[in-house]
C-alpha positions as CSV (number, residue, x, y, z in Angstrom):
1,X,11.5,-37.3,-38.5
2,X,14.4,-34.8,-38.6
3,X,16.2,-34.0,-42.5
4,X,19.8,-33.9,-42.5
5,X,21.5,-30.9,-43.4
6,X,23.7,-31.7,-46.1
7,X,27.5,-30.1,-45.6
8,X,29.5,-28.7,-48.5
9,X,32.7,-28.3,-49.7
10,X,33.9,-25.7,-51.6
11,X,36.4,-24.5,-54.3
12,X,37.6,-21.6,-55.8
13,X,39.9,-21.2,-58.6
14,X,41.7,-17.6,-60.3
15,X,41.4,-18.7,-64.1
16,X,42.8,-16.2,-66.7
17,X,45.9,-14.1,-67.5
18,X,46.8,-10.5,-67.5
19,X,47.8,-10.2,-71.0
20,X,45.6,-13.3,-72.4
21,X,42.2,-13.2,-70.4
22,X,40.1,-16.2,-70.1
23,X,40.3,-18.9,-73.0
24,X,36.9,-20.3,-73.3
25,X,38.8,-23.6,-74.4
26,X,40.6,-23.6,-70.9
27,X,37.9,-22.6,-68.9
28,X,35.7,-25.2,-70.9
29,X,38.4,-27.7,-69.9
30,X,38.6,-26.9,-66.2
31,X,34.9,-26.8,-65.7
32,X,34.9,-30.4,-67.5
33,X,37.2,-31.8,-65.2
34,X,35.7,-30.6,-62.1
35,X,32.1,-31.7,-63.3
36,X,33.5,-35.2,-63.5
37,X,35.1,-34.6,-59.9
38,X,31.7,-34.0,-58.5
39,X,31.8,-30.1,-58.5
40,X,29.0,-27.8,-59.4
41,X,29.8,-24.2,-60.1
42,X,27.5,-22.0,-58.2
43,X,29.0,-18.2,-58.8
44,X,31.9,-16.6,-60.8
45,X,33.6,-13.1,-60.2
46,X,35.2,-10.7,-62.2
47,X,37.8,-9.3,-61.1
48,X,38.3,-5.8,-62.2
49,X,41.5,-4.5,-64.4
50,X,42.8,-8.1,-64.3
51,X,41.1,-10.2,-66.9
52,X,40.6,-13.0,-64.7
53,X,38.1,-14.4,-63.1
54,X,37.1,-16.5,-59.8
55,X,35.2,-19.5,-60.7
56,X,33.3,-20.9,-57.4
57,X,32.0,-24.5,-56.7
58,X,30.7,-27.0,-54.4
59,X,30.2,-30.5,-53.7
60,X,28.7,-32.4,-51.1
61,X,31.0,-33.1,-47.9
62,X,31.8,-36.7,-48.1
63,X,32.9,-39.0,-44.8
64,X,36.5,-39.0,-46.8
65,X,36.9,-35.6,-47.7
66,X,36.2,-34.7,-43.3
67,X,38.5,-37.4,-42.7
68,X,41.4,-35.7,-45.8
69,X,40.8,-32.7,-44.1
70,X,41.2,-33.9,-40.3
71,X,44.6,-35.3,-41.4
72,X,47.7,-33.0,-40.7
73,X,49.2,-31.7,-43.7
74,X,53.1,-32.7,-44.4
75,X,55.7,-30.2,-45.5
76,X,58.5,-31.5,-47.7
């Protein structure tokens, strides 16, 4: 019996502003909406003199998502 290996897909968003930082009530917001997207936030980053931050997530690869992928992109 051989296991699958399950594929993922991943995300990364820049969240915050030079002058503001990260609102808790924005980042709560984006997290929500992502959660009920399927992603899973594995890892943030700081990033230094910016006061912003990477937020990092995953979500198993799904037939559609290949197939969104796979599709050539269109340019308007």
């Amino acid at each position: 019996m051989t296991e699958e290996i399950k594929q993922w897909e991943y995300r990364v968003q820049t969240v915050g502003a030079f002058w503001s930082g990260v609102k808790a009530d924005e980042l709560e917001q984006l997290l929500n909406e992502w959660g009920k997207e399927g992603w899973e936030v594995v890892s943030t980053h700081i990033i230094e003199n910016a006061n912003k931050i990477n937020v990092i997530a995953k979500r198993p690869l799904t037939r559609e998502a290949i197939r969104r992928r796979s599709m050539p992109s269109t340019f308007n």
